[in-house]
PQR file of N, CA, C, O and H, with PARSE charges and radii, in Angstrom:
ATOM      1  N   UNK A   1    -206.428-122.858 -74.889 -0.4000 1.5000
ATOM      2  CA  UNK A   1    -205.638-122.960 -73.687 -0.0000 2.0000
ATOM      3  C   UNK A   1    -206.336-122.244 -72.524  0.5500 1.7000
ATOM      4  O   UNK A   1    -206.558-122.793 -71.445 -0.5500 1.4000
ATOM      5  N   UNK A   2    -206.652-121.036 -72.806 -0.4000 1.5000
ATOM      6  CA  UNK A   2    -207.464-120.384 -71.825 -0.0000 2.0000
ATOM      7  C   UNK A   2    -208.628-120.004 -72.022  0.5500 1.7000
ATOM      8  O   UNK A   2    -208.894-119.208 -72.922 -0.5500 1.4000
ATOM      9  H   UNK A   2    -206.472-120.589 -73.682  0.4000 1.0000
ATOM     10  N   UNK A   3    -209.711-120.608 -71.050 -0.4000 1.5000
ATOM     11  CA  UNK A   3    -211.210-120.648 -71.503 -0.0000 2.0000
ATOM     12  C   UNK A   3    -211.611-119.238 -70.960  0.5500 1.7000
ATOM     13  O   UNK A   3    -210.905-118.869 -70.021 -0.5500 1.4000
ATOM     14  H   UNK A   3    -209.496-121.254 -70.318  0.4000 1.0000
ATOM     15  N   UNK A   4    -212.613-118.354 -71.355 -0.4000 1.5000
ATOM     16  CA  UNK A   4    -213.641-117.434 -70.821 -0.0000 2.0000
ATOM     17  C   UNK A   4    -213.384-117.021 -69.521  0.5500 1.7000
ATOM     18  O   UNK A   4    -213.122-115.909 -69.061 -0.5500 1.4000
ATOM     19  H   UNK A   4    -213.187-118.653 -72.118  0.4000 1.0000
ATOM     20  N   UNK A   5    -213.513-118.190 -68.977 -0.4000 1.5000
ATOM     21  CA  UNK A   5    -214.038-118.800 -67.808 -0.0000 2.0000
ATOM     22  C   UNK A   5    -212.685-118.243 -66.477  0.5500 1.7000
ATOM     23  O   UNK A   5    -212.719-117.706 -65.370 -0.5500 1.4000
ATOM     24  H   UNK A   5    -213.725-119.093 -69.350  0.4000 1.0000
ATOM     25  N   UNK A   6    -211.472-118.834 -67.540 -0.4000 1.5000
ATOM     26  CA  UNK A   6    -210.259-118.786 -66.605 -0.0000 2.0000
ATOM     27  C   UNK A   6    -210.176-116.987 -66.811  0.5500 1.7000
ATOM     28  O   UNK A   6    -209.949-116.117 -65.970 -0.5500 1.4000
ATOM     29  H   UNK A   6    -211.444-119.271 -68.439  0.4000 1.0000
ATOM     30  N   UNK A   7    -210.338-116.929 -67.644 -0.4000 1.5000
ATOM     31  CA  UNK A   7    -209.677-115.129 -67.947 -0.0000 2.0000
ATOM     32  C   UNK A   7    -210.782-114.389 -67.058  0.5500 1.7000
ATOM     33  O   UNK A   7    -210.509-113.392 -66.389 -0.5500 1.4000
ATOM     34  H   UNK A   7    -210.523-117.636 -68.327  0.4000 1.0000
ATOM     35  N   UNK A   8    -212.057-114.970 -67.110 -0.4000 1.5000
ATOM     36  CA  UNK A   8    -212.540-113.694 -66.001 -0.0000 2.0000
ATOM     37  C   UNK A   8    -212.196-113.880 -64.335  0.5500 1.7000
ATOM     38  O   UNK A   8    -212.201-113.060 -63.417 -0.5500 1.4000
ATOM     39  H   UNK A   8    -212.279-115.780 -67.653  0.4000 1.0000
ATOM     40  N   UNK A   9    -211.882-115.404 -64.377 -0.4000 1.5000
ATOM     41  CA  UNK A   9    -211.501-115.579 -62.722 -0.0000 2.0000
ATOM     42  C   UNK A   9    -210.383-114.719 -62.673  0.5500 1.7000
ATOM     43  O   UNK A   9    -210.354-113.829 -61.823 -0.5500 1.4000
ATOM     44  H   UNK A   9    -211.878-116.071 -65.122  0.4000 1.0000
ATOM     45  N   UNK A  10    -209.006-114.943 -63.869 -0.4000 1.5000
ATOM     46  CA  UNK A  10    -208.162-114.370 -62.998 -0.0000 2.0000
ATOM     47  C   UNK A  10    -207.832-112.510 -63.001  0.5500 1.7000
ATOM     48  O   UNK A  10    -206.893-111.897 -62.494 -0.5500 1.4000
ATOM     49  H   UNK A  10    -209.029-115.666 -64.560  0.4000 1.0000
ATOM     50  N   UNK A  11    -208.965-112.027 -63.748 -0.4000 1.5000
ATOM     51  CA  UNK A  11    -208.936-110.793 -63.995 -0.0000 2.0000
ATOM     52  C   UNK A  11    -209.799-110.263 -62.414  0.5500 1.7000
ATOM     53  O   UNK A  11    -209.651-109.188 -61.832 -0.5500 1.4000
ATOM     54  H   UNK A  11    -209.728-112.526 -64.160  0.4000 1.0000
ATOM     55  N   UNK A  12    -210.602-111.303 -62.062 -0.4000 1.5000
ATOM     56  CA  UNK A  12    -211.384-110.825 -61.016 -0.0000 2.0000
ATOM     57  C   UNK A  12    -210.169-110.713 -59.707  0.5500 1.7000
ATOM     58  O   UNK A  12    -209.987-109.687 -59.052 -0.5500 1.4000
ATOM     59  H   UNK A  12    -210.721-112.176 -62.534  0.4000 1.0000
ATOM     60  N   UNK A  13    -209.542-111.787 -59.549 -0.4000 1.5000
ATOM     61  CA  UNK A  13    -208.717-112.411 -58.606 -0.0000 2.0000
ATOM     62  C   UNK A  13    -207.480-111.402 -58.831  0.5500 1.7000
ATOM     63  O   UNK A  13    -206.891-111.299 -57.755 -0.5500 1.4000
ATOM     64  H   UNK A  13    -209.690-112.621 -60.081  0.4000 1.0000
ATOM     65  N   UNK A  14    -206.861-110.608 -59.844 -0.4000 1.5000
ATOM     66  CA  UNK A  14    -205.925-109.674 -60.077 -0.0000 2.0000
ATOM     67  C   UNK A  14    -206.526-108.570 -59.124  0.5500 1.7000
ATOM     68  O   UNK A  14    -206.103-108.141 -58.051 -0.5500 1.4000
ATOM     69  H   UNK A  14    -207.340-110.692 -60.718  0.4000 1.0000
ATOM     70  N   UNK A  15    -208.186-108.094 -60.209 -0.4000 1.5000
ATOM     71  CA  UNK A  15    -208.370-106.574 -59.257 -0.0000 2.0000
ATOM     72  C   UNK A  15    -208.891-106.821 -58.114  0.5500 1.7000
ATOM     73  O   UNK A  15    -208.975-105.759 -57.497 -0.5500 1.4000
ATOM     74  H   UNK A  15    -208.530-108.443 -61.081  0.4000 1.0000
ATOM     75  N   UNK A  16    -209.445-108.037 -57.272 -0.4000 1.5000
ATOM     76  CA  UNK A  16    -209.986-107.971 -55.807 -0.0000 2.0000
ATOM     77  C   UNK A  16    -208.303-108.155 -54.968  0.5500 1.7000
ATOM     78  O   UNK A  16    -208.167-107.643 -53.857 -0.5500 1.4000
ATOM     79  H   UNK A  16    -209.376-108.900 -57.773  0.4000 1.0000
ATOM     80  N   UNK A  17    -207.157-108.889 -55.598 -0.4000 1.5000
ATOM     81  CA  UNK A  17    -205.984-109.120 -54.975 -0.0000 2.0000
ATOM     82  C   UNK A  17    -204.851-107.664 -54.921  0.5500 1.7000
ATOM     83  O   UNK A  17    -203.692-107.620 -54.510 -0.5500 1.4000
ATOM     84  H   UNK A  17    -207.267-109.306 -56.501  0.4000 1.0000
ATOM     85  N   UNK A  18    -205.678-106.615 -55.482 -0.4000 1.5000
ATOM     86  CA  UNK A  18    -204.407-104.938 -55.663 -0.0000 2.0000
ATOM     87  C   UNK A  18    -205.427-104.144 -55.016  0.5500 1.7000
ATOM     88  O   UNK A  18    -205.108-103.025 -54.615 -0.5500 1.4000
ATOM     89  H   UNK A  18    -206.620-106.651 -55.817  0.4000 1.0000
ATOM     90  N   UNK A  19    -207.054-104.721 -54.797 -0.4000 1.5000
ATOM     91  CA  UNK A  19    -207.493-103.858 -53.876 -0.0000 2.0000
ATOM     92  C   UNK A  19    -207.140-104.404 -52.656  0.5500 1.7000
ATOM     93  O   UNK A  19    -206.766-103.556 -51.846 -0.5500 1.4000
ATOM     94  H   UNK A  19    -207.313-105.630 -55.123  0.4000 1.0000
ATOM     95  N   UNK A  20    -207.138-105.330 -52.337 -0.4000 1.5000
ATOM     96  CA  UNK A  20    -206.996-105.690 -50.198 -0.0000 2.0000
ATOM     97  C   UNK A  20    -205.404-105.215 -50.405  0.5500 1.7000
ATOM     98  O   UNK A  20    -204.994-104.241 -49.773 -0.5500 1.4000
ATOM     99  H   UNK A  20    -207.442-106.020 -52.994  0.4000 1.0000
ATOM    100  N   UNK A  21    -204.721-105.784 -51.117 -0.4000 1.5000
ATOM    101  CA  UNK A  21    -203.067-104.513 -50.965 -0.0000 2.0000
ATOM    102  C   UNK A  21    -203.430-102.943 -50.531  0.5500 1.7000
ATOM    103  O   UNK A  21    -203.265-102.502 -49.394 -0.5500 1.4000
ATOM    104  H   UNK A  21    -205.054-106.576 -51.630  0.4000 1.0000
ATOM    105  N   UNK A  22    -203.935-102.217 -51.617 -0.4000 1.5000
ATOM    106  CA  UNK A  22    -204.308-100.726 -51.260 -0.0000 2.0000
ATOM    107  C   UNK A  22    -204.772-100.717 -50.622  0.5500 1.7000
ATOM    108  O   UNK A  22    -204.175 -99.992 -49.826 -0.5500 1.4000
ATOM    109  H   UNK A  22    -204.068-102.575 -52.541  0.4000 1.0000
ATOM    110  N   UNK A  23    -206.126-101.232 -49.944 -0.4000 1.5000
ATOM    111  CA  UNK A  23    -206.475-101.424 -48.968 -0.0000 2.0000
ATOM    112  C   UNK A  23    -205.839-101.592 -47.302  0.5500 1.7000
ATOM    113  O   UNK A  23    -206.288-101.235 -46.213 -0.5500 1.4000
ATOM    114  H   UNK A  23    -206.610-101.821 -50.590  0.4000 1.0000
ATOM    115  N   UNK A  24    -204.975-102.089 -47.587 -0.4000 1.5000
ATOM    116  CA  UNK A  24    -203.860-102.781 -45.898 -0.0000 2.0000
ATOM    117  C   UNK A  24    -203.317-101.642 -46.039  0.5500 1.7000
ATOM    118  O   UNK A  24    -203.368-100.815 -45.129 -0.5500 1.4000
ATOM    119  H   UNK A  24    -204.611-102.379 -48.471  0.4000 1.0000
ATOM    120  N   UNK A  25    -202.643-101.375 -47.309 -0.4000 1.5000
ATOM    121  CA  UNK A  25    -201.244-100.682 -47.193 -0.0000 2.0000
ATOM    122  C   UNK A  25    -201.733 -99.200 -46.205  0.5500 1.7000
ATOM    123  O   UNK A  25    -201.282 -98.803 -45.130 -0.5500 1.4000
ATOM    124  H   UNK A  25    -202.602-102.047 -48.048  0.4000 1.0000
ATOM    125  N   UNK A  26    -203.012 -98.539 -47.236 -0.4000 1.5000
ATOM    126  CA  UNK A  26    -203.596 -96.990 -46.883 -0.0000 2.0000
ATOM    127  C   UNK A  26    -203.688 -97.069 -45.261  0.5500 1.7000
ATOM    128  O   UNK A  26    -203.599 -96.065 -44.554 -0.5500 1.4000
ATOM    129  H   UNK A  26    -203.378 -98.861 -48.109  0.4000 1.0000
ATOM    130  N   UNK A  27    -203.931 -98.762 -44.613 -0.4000 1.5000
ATOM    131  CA  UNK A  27    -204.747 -98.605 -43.098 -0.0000 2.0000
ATOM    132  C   UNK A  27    -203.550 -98.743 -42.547  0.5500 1.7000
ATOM    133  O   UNK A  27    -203.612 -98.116 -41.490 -0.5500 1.4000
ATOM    134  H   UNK A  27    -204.004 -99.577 -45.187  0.4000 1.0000
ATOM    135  N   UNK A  28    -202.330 -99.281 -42.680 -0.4000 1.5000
ATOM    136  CA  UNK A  28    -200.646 -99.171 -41.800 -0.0000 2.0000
ATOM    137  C   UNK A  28    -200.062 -98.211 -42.635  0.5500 1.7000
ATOM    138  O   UNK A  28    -198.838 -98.313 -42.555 -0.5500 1.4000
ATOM    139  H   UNK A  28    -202.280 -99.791 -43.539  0.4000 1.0000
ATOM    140  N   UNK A  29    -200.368 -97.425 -43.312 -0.4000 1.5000
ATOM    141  CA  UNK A  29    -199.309 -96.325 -43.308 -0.0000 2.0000
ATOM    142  C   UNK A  29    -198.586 -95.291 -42.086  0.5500 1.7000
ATOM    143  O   UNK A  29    -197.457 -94.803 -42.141 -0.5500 1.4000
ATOM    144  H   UNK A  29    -201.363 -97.341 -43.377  0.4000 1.0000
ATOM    145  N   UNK A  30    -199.375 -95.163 -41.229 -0.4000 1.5000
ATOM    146  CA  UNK A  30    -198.880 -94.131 -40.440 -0.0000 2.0000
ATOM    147  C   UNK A  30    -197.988 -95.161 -39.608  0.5500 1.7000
ATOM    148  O   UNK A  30    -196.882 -94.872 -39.151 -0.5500 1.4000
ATOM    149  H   UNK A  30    -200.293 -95.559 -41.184  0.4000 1.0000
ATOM    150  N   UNK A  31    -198.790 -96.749 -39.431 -0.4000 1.5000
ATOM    151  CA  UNK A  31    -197.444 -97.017 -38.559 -0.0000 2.0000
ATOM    152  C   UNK A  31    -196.090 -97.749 -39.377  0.5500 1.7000
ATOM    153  O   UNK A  31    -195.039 -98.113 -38.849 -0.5500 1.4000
ATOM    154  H   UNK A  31    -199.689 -96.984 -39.802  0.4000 1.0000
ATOM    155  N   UNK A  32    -196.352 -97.809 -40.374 -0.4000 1.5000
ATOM    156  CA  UNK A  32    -194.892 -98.022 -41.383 -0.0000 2.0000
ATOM    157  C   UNK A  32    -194.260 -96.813 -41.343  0.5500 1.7000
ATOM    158  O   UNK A  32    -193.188 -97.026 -40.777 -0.5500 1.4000
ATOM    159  H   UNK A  32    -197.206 -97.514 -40.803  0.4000 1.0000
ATOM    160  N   UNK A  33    -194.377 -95.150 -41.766 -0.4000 1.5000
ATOM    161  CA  UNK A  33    -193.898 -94.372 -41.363 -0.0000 2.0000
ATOM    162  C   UNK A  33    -193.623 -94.360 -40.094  0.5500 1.7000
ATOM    163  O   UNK A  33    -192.467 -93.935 -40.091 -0.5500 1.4000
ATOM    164  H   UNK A  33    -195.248 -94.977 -42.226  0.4000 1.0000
ATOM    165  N   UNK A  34    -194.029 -94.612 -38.612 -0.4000 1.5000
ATOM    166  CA  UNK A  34    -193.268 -94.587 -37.458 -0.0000 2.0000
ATOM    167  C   UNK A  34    -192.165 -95.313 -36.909  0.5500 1.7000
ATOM    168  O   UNK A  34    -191.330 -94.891 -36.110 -0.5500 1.4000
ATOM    169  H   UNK A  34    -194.968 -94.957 -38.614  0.4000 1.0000
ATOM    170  N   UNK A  35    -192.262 -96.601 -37.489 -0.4000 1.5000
ATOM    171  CA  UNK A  35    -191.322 -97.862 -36.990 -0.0000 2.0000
ATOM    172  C   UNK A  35    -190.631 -97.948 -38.112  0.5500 1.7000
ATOM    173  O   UNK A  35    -189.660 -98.650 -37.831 -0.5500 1.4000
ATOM    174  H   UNK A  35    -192.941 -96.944 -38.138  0.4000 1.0000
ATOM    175  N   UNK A  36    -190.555 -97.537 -39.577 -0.4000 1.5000
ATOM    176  CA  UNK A  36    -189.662 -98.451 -40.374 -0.0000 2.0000
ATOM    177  C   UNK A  36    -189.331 -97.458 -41.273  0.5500 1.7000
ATOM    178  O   UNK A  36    -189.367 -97.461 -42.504 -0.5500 1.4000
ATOM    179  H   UNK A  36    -191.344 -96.967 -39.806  0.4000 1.0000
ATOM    180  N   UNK A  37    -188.831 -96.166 -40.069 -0.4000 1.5000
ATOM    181  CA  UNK A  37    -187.865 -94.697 -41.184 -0.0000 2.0000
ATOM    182  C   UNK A  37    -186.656 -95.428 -41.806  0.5500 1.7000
ATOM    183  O   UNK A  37    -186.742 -95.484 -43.033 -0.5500 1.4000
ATOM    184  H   UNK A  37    -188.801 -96.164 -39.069  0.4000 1.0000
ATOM    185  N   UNK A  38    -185.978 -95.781 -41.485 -0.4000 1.5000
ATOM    186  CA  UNK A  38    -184.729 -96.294 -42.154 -0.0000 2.0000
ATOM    187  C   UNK A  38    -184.714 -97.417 -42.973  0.5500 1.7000
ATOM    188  O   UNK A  38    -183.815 -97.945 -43.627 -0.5500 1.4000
ATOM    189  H   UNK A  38    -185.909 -95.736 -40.489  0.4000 1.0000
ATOM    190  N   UNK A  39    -185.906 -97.681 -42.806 -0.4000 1.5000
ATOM    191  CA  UNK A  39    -185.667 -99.050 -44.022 -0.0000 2.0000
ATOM    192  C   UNK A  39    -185.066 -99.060 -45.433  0.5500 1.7000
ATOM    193  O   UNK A  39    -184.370 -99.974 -45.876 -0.5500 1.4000
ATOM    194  H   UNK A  39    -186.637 -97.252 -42.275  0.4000 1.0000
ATOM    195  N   UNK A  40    -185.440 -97.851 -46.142 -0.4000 1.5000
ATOM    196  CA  UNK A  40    -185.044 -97.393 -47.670 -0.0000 2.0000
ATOM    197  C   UNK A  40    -183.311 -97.991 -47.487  0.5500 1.7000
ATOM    198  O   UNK A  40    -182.807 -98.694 -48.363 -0.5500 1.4000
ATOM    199  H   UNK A  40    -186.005 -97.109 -45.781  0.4000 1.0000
ATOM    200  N   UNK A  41    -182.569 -97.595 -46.265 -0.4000 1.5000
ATOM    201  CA  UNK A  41    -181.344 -97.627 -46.250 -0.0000 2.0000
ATOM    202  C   UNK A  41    -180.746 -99.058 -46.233  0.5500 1.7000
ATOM    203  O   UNK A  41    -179.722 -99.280 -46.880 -0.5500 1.4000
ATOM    204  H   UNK A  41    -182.978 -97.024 -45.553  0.4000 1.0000
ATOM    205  N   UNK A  42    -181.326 -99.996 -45.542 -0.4000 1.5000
ATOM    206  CA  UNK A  42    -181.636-101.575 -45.859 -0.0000 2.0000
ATOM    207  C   UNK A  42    -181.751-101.758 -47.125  0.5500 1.7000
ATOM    208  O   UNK A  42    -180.706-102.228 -47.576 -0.5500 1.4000
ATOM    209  H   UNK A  42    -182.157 -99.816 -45.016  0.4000 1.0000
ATOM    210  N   UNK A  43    -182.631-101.585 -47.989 -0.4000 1.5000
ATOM    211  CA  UNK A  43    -183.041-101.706 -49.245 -0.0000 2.0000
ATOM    212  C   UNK A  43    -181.832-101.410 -50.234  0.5500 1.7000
ATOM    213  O   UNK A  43    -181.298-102.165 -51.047 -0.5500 1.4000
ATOM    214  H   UNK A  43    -183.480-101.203 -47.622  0.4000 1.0000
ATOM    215  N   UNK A  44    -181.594-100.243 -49.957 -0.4000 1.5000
ATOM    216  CA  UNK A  44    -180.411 -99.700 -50.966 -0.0000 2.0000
ATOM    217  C   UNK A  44    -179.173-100.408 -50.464  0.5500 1.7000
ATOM    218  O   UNK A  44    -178.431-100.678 -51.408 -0.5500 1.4000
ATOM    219  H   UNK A  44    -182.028 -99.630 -49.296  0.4000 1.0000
ATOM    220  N   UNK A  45    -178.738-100.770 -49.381 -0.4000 1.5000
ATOM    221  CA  UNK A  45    -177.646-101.416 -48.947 -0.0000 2.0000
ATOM    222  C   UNK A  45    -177.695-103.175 -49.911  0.5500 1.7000
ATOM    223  O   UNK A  45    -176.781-103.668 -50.572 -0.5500 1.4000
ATOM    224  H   UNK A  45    -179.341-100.551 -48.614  0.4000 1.0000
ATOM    225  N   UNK A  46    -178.714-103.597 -49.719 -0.4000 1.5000
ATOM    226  CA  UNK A  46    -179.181-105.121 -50.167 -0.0000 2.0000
ATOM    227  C   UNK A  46    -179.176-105.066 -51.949  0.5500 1.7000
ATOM    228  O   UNK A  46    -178.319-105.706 -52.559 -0.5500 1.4000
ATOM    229  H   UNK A  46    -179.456-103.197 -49.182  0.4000 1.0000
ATOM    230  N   UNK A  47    -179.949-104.452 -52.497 -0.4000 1.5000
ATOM    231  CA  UNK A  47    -179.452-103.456 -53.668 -0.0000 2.0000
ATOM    232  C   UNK A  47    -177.777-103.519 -54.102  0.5500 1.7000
ATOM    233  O   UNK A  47    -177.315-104.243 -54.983 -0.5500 1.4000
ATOM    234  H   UNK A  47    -180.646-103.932 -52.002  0.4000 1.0000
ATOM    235  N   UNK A  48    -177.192-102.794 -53.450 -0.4000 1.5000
ATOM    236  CA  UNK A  48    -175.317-102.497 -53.989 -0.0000 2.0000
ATOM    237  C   UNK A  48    -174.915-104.081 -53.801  0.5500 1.7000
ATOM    238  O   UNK A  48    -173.947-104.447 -54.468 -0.5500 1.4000
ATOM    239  H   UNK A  48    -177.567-102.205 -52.734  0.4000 1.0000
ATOM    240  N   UNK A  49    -175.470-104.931 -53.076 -0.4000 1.5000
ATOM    241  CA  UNK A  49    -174.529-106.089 -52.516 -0.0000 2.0000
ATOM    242  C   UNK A  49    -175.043-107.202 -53.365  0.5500 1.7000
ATOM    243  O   UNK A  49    -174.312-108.192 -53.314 -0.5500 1.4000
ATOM    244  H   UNK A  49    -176.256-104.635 -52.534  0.4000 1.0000
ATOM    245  N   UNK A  50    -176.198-107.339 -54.208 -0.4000 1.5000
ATOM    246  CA  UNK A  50    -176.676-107.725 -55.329 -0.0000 2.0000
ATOM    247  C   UNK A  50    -176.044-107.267 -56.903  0.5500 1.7000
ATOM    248  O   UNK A  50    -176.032-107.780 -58.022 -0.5500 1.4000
ATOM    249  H   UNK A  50    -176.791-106.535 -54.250  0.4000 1.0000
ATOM    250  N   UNK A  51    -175.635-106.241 -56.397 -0.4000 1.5000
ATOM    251  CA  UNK A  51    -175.262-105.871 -58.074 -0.0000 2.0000
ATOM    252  C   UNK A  51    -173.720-105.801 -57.829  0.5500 1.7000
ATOM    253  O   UNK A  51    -173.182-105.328 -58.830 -0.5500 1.4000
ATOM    254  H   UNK A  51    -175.645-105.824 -55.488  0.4000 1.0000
ATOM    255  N   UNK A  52    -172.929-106.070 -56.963 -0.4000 1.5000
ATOM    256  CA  UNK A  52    -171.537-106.008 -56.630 -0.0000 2.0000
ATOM    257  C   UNK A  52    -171.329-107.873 -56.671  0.5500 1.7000
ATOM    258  O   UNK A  52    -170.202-108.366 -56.720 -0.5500 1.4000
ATOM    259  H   UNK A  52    -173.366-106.454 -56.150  0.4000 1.0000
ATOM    260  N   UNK A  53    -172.494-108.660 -56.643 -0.4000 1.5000
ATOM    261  CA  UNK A  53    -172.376-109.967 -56.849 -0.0000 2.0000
ATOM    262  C   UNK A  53    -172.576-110.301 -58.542  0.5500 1.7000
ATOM    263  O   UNK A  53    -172.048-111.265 -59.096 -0.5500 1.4000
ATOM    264  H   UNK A  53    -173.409-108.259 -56.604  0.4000 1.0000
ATOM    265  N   UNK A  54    -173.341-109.420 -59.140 -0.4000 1.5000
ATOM    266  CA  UNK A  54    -172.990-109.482 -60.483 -0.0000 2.0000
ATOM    267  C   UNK A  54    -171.997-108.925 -60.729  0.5500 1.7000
ATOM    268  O   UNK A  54    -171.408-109.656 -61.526 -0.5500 1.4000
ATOM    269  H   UNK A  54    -173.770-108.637 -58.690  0.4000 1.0000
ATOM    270  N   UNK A  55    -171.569-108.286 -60.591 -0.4000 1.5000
ATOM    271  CA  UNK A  55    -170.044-107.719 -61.422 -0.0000 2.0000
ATOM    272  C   UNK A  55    -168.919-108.942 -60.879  0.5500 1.7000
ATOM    273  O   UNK A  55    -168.147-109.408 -61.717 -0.5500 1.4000
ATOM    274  H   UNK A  55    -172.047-107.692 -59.944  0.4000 1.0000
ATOM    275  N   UNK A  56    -168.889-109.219 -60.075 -0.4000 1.5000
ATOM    276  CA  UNK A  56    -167.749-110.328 -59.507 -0.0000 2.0000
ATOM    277  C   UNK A  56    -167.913-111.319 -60.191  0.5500 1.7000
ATOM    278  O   UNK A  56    -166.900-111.926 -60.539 -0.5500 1.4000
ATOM    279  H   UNK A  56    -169.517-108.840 -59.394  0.4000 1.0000
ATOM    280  N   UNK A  57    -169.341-111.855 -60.646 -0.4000 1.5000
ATOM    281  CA  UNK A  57    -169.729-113.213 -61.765 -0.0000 2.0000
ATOM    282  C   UNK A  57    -169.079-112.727 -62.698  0.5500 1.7000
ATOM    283  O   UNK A  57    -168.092-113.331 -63.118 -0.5500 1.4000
ATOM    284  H   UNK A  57    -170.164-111.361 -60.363  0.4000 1.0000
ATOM    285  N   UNK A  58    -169.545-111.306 -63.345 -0.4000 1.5000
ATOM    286  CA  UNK A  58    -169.305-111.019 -64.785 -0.0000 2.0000
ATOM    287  C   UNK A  58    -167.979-110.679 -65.233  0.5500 1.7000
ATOM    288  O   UNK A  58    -167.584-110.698 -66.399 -0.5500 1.4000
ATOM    289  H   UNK A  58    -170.347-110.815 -63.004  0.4000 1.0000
ATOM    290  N   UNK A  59    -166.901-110.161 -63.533 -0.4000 1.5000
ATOM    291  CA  UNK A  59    -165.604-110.365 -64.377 -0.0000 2.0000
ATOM    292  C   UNK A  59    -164.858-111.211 -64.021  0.5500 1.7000
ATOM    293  O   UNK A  59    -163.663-110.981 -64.207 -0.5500 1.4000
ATOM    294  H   UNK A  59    -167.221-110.145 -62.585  0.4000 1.0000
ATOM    295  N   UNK A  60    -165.197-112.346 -63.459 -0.4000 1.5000
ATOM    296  CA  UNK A  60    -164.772-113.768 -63.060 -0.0000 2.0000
ATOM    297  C   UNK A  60    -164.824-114.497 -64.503  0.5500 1.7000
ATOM    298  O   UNK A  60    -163.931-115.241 -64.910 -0.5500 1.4000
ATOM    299  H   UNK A  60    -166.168-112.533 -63.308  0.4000 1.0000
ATOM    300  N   UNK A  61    -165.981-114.182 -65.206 -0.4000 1.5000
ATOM    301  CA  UNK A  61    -166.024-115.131 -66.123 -0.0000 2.0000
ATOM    302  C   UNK A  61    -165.396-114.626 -67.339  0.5500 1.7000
ATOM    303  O   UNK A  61    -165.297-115.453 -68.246 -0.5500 1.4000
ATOM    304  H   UNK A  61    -166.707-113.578 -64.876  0.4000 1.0000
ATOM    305  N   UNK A  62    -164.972-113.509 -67.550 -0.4000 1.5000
ATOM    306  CA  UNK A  62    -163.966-113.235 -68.667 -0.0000 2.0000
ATOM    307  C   UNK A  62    -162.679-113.160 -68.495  0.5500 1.7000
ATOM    308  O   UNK A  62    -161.940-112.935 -69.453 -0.5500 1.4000
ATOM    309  H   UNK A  62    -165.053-112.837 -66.814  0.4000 1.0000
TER
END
């Protein structure tokens, strides 16, 4: 199913695709810390309203 061939492309294509990530991320850090302090609070809000949509499935259906 998977030749040599495919496993070293996508092993190459894994570690050249988590370096340009680390890469971007290390060079906008300072301006993600300036513009986007509150985001965590977005996150965690989007978070409760996801798992408050499972519980409404899960006691709907019993």
């Amino acid at each position: 199913m998977f030749t040599t061939g495919r496993i070293v492309f996508v092993l190459f294509f894994v570690v050249c695709f988590v370096a340009a990530l680390v890469y971007s991320y290390s060079k906008d850090a300072a301006l993600h810390q300036k513009f986007y302090k509150g985001s965590y609070r977005v996150l965690i809000g989007f978070l409760i309203f996801i798992a408050i949509l499972f519980a409404i499935k899960y006691l709907t259906r019993h």
